[in-house]
C-alpha distance (Angstrom), angle and dihedral (degrees) to the residues before:
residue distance angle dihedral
X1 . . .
X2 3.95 . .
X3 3.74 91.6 .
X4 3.79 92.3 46.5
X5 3.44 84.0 50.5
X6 3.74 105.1 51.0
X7 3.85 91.6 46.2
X8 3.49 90.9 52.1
X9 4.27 87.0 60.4
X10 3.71 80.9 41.9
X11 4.12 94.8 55.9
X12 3.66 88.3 38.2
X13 4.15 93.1 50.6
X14 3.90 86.4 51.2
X15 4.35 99.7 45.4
X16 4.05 82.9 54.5
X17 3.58 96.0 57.5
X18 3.69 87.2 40.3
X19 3.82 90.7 55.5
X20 3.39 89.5 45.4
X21 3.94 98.0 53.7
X22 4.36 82.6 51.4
X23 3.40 90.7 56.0
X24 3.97 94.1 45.5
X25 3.96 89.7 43.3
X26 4.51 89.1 56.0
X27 3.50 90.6 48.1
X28 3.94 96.4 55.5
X29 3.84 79.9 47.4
X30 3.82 93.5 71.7
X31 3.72 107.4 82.0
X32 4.43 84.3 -154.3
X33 3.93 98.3 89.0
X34 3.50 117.5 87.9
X35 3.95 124.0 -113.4
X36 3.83 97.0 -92.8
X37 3.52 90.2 46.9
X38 3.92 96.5 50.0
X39 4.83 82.8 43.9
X40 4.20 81.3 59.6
X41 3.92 98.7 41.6
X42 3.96 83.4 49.7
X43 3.83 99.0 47.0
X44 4.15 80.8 46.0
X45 3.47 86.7 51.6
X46 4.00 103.5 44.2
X47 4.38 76.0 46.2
X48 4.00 97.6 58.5
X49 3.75 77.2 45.6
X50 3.38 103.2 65.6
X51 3.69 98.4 29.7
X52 3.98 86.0 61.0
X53 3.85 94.1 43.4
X54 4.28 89.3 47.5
X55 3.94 91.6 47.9
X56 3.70 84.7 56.4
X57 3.26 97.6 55.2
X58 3.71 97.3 41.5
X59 3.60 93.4 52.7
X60 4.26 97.0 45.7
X61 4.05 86.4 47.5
X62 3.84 90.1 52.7
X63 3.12 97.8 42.2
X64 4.38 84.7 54.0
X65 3.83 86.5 53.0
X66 4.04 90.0 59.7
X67 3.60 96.7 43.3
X68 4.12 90.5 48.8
X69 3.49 88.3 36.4
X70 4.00 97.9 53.4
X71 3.57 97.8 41.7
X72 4.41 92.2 49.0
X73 4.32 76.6 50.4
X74 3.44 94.0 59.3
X75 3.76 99.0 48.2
X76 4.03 82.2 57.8
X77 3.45 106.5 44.0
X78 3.81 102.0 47.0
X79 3.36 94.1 65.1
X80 3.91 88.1 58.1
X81 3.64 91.6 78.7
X82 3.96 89.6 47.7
X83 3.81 113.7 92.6
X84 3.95 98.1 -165.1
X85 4.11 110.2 84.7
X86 3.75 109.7 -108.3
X87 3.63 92.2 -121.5
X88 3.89 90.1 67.7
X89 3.89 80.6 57.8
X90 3.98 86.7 71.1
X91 3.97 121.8 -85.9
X92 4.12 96.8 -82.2
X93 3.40 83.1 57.5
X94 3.71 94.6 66.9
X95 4.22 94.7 25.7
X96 4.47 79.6 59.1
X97 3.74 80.1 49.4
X98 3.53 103.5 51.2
X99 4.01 84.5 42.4
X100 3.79 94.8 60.5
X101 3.86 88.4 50.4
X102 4.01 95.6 45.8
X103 4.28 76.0 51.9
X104 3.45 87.7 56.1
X105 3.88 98.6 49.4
X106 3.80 87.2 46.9
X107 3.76 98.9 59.2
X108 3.82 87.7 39.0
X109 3.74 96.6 60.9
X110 3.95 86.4 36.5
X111 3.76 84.9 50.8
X112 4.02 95.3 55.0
X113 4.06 94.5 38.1
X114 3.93 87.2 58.8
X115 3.83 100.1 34.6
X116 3.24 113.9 115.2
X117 4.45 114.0 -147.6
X118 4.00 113.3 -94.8
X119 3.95 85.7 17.2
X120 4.08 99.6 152.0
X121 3.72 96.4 -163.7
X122 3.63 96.0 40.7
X123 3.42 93.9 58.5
X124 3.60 102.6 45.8
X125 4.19 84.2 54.8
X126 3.35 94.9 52.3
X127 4.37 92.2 49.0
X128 3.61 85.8 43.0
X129 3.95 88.5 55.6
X130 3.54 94.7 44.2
X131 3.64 92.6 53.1
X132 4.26 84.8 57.4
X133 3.44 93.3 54.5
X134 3.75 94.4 47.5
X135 3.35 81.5 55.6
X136 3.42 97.8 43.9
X137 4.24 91.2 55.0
X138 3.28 103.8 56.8
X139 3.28 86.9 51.0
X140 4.00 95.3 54.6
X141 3.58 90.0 38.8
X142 3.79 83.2 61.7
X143 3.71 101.9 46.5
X144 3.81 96.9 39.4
X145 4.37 80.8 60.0
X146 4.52 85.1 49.6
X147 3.56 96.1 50.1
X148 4.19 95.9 43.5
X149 3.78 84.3 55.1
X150 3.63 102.8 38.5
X151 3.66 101.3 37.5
X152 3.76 104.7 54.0
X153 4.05 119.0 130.6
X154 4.00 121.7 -151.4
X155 3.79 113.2 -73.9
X156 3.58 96.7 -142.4
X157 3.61 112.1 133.3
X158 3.72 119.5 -109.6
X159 4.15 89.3 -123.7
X160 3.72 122.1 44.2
X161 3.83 131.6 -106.8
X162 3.48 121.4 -128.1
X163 4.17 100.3 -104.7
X164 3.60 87.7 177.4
X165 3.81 109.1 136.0
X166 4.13 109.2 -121.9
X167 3.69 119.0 -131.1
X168 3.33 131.8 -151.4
X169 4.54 95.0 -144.3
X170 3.28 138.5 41.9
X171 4.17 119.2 -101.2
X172 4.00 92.7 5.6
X173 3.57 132.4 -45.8
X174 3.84 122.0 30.5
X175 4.34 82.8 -139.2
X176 3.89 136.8 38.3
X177 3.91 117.9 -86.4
X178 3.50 92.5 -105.8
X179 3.60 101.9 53.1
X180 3.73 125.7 119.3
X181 3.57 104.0 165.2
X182 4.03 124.7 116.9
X183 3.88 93.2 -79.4
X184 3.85 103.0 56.6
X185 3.80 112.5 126.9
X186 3.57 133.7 -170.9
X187 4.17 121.4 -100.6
X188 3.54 105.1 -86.1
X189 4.40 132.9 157.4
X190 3.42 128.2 -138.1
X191 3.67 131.7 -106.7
X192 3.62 110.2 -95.1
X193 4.37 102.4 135.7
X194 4.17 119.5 122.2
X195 3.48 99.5 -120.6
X196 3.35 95.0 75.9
X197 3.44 84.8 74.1
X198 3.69 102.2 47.3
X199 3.85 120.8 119.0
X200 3.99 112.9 -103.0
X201 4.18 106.7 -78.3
X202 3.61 127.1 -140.6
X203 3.43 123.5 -81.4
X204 4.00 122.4 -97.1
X205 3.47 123.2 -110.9
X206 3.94 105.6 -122.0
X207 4.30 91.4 -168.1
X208 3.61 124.4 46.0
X209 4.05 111.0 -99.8
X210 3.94 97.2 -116.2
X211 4.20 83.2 48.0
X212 3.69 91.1 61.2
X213 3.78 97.1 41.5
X214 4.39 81.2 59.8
X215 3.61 87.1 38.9
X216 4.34 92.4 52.4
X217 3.96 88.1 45.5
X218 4.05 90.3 49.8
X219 3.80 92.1 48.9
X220 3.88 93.2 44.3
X221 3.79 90.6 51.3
X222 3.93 98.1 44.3
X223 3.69 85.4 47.0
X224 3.20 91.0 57.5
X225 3.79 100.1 44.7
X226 4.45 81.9 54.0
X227 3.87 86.8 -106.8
X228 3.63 90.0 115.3
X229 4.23 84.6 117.1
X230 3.56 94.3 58.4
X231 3.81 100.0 41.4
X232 4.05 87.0 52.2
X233 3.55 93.0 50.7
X234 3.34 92.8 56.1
X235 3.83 95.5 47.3
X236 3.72 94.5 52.9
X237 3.80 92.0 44.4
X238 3.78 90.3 55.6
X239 3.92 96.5 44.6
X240 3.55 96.8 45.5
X241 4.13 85.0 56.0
X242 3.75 86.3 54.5
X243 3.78 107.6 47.3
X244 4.05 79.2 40.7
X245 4.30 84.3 60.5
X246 4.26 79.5 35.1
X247 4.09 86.4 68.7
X248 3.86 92.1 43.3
X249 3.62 97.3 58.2
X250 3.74 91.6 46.6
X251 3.80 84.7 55.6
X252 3.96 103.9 -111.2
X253 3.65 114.9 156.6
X254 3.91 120.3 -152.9
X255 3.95 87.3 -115.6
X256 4.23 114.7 164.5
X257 3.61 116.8 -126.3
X258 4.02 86.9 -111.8
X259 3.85 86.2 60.2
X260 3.84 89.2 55.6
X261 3.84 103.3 46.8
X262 4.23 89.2 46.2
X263 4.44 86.4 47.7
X264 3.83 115.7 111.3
X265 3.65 116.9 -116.4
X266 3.92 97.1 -101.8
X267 4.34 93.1 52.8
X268 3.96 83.6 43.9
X269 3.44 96.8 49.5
X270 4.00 96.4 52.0
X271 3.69 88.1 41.2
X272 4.05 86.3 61.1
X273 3.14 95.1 51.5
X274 3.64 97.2 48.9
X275 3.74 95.0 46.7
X276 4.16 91.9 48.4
X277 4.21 88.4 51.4
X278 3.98 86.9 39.2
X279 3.94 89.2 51.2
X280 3.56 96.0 53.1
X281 3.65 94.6 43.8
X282 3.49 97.3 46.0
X283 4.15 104.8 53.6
X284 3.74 87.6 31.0
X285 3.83 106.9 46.9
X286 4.04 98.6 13.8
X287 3.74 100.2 34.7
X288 3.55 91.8 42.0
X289 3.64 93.7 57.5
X290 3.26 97.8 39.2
X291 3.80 90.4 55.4
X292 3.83 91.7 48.6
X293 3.87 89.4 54.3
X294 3.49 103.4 49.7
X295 3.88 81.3 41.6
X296 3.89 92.9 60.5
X297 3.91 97.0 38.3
X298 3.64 92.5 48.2
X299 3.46 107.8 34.0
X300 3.87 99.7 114.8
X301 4.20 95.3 50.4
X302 4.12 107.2 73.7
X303 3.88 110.7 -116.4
X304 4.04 100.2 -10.4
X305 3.85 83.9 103.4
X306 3.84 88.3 57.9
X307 4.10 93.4 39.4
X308 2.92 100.4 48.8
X309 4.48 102.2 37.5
X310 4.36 76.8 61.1
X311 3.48 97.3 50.2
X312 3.64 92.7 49.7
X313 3.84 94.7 48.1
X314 3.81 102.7 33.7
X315 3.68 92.9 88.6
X316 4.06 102.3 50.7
X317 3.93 85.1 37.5
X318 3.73 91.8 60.5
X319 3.90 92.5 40.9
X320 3.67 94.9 54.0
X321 3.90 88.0 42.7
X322 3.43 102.0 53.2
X323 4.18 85.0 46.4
X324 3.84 82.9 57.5
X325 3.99 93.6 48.6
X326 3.25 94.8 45.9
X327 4.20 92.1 56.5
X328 3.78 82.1 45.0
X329 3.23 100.7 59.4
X330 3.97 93.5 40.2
X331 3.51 125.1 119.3
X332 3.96 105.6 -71.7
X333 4.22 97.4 -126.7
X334 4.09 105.6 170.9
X335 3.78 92.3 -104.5
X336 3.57 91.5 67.4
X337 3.68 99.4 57.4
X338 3.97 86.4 84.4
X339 3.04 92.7 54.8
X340 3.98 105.2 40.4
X341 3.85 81.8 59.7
X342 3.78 99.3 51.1
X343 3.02 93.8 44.5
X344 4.23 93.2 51.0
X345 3.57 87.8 48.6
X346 4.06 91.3 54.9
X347 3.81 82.4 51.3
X348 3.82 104.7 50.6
X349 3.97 87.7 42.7
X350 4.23 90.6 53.8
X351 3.66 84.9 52.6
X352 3.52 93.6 98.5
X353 3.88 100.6 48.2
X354 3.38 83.3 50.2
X355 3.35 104.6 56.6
X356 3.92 84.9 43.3
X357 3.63 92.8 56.7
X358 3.48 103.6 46.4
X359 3.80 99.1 29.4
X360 3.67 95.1 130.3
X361 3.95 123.7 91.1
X362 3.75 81.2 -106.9
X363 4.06 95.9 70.7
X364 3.29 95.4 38.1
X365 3.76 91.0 105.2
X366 3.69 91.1 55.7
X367 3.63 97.5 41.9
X368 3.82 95.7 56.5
X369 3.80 92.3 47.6
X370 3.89 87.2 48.5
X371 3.91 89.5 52.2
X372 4.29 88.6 43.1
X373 3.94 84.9 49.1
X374 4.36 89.4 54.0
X375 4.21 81.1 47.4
X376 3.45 92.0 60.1
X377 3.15 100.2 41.4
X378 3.90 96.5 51.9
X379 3.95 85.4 43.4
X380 3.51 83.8 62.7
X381 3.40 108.5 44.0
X382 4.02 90.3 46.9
X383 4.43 86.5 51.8
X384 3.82 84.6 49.9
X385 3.69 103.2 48.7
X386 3.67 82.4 39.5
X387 4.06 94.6 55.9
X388 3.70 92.3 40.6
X389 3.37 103.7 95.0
X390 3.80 88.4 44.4
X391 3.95 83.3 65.5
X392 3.81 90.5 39.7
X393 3.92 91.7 61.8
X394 4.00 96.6 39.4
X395 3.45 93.6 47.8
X396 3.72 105.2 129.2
X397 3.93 107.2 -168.7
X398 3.50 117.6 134.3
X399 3.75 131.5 -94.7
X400 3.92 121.6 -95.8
X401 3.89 117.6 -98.8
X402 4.18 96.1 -133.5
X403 3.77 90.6 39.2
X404 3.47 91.2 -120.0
X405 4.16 123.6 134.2
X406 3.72 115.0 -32.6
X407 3.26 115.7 -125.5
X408 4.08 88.1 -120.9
X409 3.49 90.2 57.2
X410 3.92 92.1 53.1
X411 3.73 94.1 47.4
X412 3.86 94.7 50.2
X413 3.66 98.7 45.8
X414 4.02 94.6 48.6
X415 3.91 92.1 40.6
X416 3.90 87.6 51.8
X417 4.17 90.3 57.0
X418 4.05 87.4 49.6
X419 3.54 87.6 47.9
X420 3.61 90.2 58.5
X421 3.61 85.4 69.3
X422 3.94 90.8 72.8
X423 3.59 99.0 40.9
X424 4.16 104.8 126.2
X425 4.18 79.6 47.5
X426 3.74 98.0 46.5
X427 4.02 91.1 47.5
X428 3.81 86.1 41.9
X429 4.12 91.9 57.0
X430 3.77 89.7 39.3
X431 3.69 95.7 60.0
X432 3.76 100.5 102.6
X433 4.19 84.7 47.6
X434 3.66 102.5 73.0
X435 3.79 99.4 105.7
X436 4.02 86.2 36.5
X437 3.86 84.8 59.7
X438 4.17 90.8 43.3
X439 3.57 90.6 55.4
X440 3.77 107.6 40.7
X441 4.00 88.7 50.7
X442 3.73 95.2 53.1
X443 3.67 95.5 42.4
X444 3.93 100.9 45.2
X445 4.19 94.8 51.4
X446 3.99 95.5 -157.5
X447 3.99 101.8 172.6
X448 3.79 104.8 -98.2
X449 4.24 93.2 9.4
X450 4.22 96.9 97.1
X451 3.78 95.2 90.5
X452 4.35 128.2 149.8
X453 3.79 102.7 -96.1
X454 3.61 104.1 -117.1
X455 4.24 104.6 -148.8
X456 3.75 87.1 -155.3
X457 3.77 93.2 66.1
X458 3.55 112.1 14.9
X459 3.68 89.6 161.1
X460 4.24 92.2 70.3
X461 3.90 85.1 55.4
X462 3.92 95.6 48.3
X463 4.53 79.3 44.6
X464 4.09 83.5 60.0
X465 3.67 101.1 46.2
X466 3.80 91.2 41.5
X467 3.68 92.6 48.3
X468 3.97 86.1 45.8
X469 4.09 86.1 57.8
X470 3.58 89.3 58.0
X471 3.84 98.6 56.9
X472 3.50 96.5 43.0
X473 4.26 74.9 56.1
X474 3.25 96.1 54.1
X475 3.37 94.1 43.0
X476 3.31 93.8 63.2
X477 4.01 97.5 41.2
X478 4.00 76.1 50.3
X479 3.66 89.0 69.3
X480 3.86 92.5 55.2
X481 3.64 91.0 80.3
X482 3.86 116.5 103.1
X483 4.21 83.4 -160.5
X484 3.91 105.2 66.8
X485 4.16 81.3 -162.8
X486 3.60 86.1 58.4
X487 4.23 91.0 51.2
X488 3.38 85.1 48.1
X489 4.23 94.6 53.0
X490 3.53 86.9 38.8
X491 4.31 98.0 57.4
X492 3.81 81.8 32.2
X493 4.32 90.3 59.6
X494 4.05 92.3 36.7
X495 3.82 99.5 40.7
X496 4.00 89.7 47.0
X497 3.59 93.4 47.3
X498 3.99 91.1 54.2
X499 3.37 90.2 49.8
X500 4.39 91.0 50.6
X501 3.94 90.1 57.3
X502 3.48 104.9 45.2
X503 4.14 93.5 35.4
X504 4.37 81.2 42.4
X505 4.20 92.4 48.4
X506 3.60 140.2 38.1
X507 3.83 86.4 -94.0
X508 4.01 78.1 100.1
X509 3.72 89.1 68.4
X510 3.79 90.4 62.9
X511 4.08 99.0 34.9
X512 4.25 97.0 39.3
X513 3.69 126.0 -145.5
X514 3.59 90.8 -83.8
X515 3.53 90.2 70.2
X516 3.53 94.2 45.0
X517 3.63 94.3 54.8
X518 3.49 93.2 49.5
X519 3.88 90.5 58.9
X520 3.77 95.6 42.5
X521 3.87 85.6 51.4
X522 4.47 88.3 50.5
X523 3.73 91.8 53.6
X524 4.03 96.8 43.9
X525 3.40 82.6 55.9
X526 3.83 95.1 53.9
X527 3.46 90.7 43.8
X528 3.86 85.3 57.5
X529 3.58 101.8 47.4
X530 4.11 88.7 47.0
X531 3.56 85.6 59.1
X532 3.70 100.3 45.3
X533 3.97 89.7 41.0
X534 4.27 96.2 45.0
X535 3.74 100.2 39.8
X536 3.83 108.1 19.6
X537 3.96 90.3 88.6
X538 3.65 88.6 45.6
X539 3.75 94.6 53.4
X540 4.21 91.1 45.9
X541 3.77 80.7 78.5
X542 3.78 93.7 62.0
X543 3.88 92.9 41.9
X544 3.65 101.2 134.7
X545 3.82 98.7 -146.6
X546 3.98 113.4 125.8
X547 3.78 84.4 -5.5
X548 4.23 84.8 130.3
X549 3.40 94.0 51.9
X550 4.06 93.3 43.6
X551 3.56 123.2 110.1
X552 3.71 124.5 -126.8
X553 3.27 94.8 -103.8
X554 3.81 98.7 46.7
X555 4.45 82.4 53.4
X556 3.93 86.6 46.4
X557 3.61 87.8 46.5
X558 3.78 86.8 47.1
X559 4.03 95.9 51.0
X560 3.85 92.4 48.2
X561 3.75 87.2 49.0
X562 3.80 88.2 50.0
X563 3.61 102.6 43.9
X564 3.90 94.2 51.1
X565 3.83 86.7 41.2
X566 3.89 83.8 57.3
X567 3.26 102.3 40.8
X568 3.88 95.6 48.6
X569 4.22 81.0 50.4
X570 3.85 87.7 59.2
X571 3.68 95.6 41.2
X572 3.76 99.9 49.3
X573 4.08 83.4 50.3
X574 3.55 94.8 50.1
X575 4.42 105.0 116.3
X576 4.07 86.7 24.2
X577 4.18 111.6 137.4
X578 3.57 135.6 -147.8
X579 3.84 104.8 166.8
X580 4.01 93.1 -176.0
X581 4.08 108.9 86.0
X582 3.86 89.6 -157.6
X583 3.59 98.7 45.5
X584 4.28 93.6 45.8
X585 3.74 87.7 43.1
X586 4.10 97.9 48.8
X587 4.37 82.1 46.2
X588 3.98 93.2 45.9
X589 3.66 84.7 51.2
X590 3.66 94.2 52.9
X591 4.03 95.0 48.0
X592 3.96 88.6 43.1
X593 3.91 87.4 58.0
X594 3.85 96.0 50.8
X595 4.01 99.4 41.2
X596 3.76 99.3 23.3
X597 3.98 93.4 43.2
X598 3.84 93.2 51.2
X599 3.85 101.5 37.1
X600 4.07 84.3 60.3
X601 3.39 84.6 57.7
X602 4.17 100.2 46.2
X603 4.00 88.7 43.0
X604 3.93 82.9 58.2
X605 3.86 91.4 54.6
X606 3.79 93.3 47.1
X607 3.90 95.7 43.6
X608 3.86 77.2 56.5
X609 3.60 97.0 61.5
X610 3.73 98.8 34.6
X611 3.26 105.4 -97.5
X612 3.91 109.1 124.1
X613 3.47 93.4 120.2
X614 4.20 93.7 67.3
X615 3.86 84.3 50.4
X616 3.80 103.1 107.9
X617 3.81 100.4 178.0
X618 3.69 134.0 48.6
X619 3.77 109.1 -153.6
X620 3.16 94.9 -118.3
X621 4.13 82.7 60.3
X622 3.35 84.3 59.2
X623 3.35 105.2 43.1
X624 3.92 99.5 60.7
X625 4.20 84.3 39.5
X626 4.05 87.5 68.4
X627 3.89 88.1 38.2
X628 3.68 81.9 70.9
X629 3.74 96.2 56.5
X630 3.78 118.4 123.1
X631 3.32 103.9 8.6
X632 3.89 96.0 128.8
C-alpha cells in the first residue's frame, strides 16, 4: 500500500507538469503576445520539458536500485534461518554471498551520491540497506571464524629439522656407567644430520589456498562496510587459539617459573631440550606461516597485516620467553653449560627471522625482548663456563677402587671436545675476561696452567686453568689411597688419559705440545716411582751383594723371603686397572725387567749351591704372572 501510494504522488507530480507544458504550448499559439513574451513562454516551455524528462529518469533509476537491491537482500537473509555456515555449503556458496553484500554496498554508496537532502524515499532505502549489511556482517564475521578453524593444512615445514638429540661427549656418555656423582648425564649423540645445513625453506601455508582467496574477499568487503574492527578481532582471536594448540603439540606445558627453579636436574634437562626444539619450530615453521597468512589476507589494507600477525603471536611469544628466562636465570650447575650454549647459539641464528617477522614498529616490543632473552642467555653461558672449573676443583666424589680413570676426569676431557663445537661463541662471550683469565692463571700455579693469554682464543687459556683444577683434584683424591703404589697407578691412569684426548683431538691446538710433553713427562714419572715403590722391596731379596759368601740357609732364607714378598706384591694388586693396552703393556715391561731380569740372576746363584729344589718359580712362571697385572 506504501508503494502504491508513493507512485501515485509520483504520477500525480508528473500530470501537473504535463498540464502545465499544455497550457504553455496554447499560449505560444496566440500570435497576440509580444516577442519577449513568446522568448519566456519558450524557455518555460523547454523548462517543463526537462523537469518531466528528469523525473522520468529519476523515478525508472530508483525504481532499478529496489529491484537490485531486493533481490542482493534475499540472497542474505535466507541463509539467516539456515543453521549450517555457508562455507560448509561449498566455497561459491559463500564467494555468491559475499557478492550479494558487495551489491549491497554498491547501491548504498550509489544511493547517498544521488540522494538528494529531505528525500523521504531515499532515506528509507538507504536504512533499509544498512540494516542488510548489518545483517550481512555478523554473518561474515562468523564464517570468516568457520573457515580459519576448519580449513587449516599441516604446519610441517616443507624441509626437515634436525631432531637429532645433542650430546654433551663424544661416543656416548660424557661419564662412566657407574657414576653417580654431580656430573652424570644421560646417553645422548651428537649432531651430525645434513639438514642442518640446508638453506632457509619456504614458509607453510597454515589455510588452504582457495580458503584464503574467501577469506581476502570477506576482509575486502567488511573493510569496506567499516567493520574492519570486528573482522580483525575475530582473526586474532582465532589465531592466537591455534598457535596456543601450536605449543601443545610441540609438548610445552604451562609450567611457572617457580616450578622450574624447584625441578630436579633430569625433568629440567628434558624440559630444555623440548623448549630449544619447540623454539625453533615455533618462530620458524608457526610464525612463519602465520606471517605469510596474515600477509596474503591483508595485503591490500596498509599495516593490518603487521597489527594484526603481532597480536596473534604476542601471547605464545611471551610464554615461550619467559620459559627461556626462567632457564636463564637458573642456577648454573655444570651440566647446564651445554645446554646454555646451544641454546644461545639457536638464539643468535633466529635473529634474523626475527627481525624479519617483527620488522615493523609494531614488533618492536617483541623483538627487543627476544634480543634481551639471547643476552641472558649468553650471560649465562659465559658465568657458567666461567664457574666450571670452580666446580671441577670442589668436586668431592670419591676415588675409584682399581685406580683407574675417575669418573671426573672422563667427564671433563669429553665435555672439553663438545665444547669445541662452540668455540668462535665461547671466545666471543669471553671477551671482556681476558685480564680475569691473566690473573687467575698466575695466581693459582697449577704445574703447566701459567700460560700468555692469547685474546684470540681466550677459551684455550680458560681449557688450561680448568684442566689445571682437575689435577690439583686428583691430586688430592690421589692422597686417599692407603697404597702409595696405588696413588701412583691411579695419577699414572688419569694423567695418561688427559694426555690421549687432547694429543687424539684438536684440543692440542688449544693446549700445544709443550703442554703435552709436560704431562707425558708427569705420568712417566709415576709410572717410575710405582715401580720403584711396588717391586723395589721385592727385588732387595735378589740383591746379589755377599750372595757368594752366603750360606744355604741365608739364600733359602732369601727365596722364602722373596716368594712371600712376591706373592703379597701380586695379591695387594689383585682388582688394579689399566684400561689402555699400550700403556699396561709398556709398564708390565718395565716391572718384568727389574724382577724378571734379577731373579734370572738369583736362580743362577742358588742352582750354584744346590738349591733348585727351594726354587718355587721358573721365570717364565713369573713372567706370564706379571702379564696378568692390571687387568681389573
Amino acid at each position: 500500500m506504501r508503494d502504491f501510494a508513493r507512485a501515485s504522488r509520483i504520477n500525480k507530480g508528473e500530470d501537473a507538469i504535463a498540464a502545465a507544458q499544455g497550457i504553455v504550448k496554447s499560449l505560444l499559439a496566440n500570435n497576440s503576445f509580444t516577442d519577449d513574451v513568446r522568448i519566456m513562454l519558450s524557455e518555460l516551455d523547454i523548462h517543463l520539458s526537462s523537469l518531466n524528462s528528469n523525473s522520468s529518469s529519476e523515478t525508472r533509476e530508483f525504481t532499478e536500485i529496489k529491484s537490485q537491491l531486493k533481490k542482493a537482500k534475499e540472497k542474505i537473509v535466507r541463509w539467516e534461518s539456515i543453521k549450517a555456515m555457508i562455507w560448509d555449503f561449498g566455497p561459491e556458496m559463500v564467494t555468491d554471498y559475499v557478492e550479494a553484500v558487495d551489491e549491497v554496498l554498491r547501491l548504498e554508496d550509489h544511493l547517498r551520491s544521488i540522494s538528494r537532502e529531505g528525500s523521504e524515499r531515499h532515506k528509507k532505502i538507504i536504512d533499509e540497506a544498512e540494516n542488510v549489511l548489518q545483517i550481512a556482517m555478523a554473518r561474515l564475521e562468523q564464517e570468516s571464524i568457520h573457515i580459519l578453524l576448519h580449513s587449516g593444512q599441516s604446519s610441517e615445514p616443507n624441509k626437515p629439522f634436525c631432531c637429532c638429540e645433542v650430546n654433551p661427549a663424544d661416543e656416548g656418555s660424557v661419564v662412566s656407567a657407574d657414576d653417580d656423582s654431580f656430573h652424570g648425564s644421560s646417553r645422548r649423540t651428537s649432531c651430525s644430520c645434513s639438514e642442518c645445513e640446508q638453506p632457509p625453506y619456504a614458509p607453510p601455508c597454515l589455510i588452504n589456498p582457495e580458503a584464503i582467496l574467501i577469506l581476502k574477499s570477506i576482509v575486502n568487503v567488511m573493510f569496506a562496510a567499516k567493520y574492519d574492527h570486528e573482522f580483525c578481532e575475530a582473526f586474532v582471536r582465532t589465531r592466537k587459539e591455534a598457535l596456543d594448540d601450536c605449543l601443545i603439540n610441540l609438548r610445552m606445558e604451562r609450567l611457572g617459573i617457580e616450578e622450574l627453579l624447584k625441578m630436579d636436574w633430569p625433568s629440567l634437562e628434558c624440559n630444555l631440550k623440548r623448549w630449544t626444539q619447540a623454539i625453533k619450530t615455533f618462530v620458524c615453521v608457526h610464525l612463519a606461516g602465520e606471517k605469510s597468512l596474515c600477509d596474503q589476507i591483508f595485503n591490500n589494507h596498509g599495516c593490518t597485516n603487521s597489527i594484526c600477525f603481532v597480536n596473534s603471536t604476542k601471547f605464545s611469544m611471551a610464554y615461550l620467553m619467559n620459559f627461556g628466562e626462567a632457564i636463564a636465570l637458573g642456577p648454573r650447575r655444570p651440566e647446564k653449560l651445554y645446554y646454555l650454549l646451544n641454546i644461545y647459539v639457536v638464539l643468535v641464528g633466529l635473529c634474523p627471522q626475527m627481525d624479519a617477522l617483527f620488522s615493523n614498529d609494531d614488533g618492536s616490543l617483541i623483538r627487543t625482548e627476544f634480543l634481551e632473552l639471547v643476552s641472558r642467555f649468553g650471560d649465562s653461558a659465559r658465568r657458567a663456563f666461567l664457574t666450571f672449573g670452580d666446580a671441577v676443583l670442589s668436586d668431592q666424589s670419591r676415588e675409584t677402587v682399581s685406580g683407574g680413570i675417575h669418573s671426573l676426569t672422563n667427564y671433563v676431557m669429553n665435555y672439553f671436545k663438545i665444547l669445541l663445537k662452540y668455540r668462535d661463541t665461547i671466545n666471543l662471550l669471553l671477551q671482556n675476561d681476558v685480564v680475569r683469565v691473566t690473573n687467575h692463571t698466575a695466581e693459582e700455579g697449577f704445574e703447566g696452567s701459567v700460560v700468555a693469554p692469547d685474546t684470540s682464543c681466550l677459551m684455550a687459556c680458560h681449557l688450561r686453568l680448568i684442566t689445571g683444577k682437575l689435577e690439583a683434584n686428583l691430586k688430592k683424591k690421589s692422597r686417599l689411597y692407603k697404597d702409595s703404589s696405588l696413588c701412583h697407578i691411579f695419577l699414572l691412569n688419569n694423567i695418561h688419559y688427559m694426555v690421549q684426548k687432547v694429543r687424539d683431538s684438536e684440543l692440542r691446538h688449544f693446549f700445544g705440545d709443550d703442554w703435552i710433553k709436560t704431562r707425558m713427562a708427569n705420568y712417566q714419572l709415576h709410572a717410575k716411582y710405582y715401580v720403584r715403590e711396588t717391586w723395589g722391596s721385592v727385588v732387595t731379596w735378589l740383591r746379589d751383594d755377599s750372595l757368594k759368601s752366603a750360606v744355604k740357609e741365608t739364600l733359602k732364607e732369601r727365596i722364602r723371603g722373596f716368594n712371600l714378598a712376591f706373592e703379597e706384591a701380586l695379591k695387594r694388586q689383585r682388582g688394579w686397572c689399566i684400561r689402555d693396552t699400550q700403556l699396561k703393556d709398556e709398564l708390565q715391561a718395565s716391572v718384568s725387567q727389574q724382577v724378571v731380569l734379577a731373579y734370572l740372576g738369583f736362580v743362577k746363584r742358588c742352582r750354584d749351591h744346590d738349591l733348585e729344589r727351594h726354587i718355587k718359580y721358573e721365570a717364565d712362571e713369573l713372567q706370564k704372572l706379571l702379564s696378568d697385572l692390571f687387568e681389573g
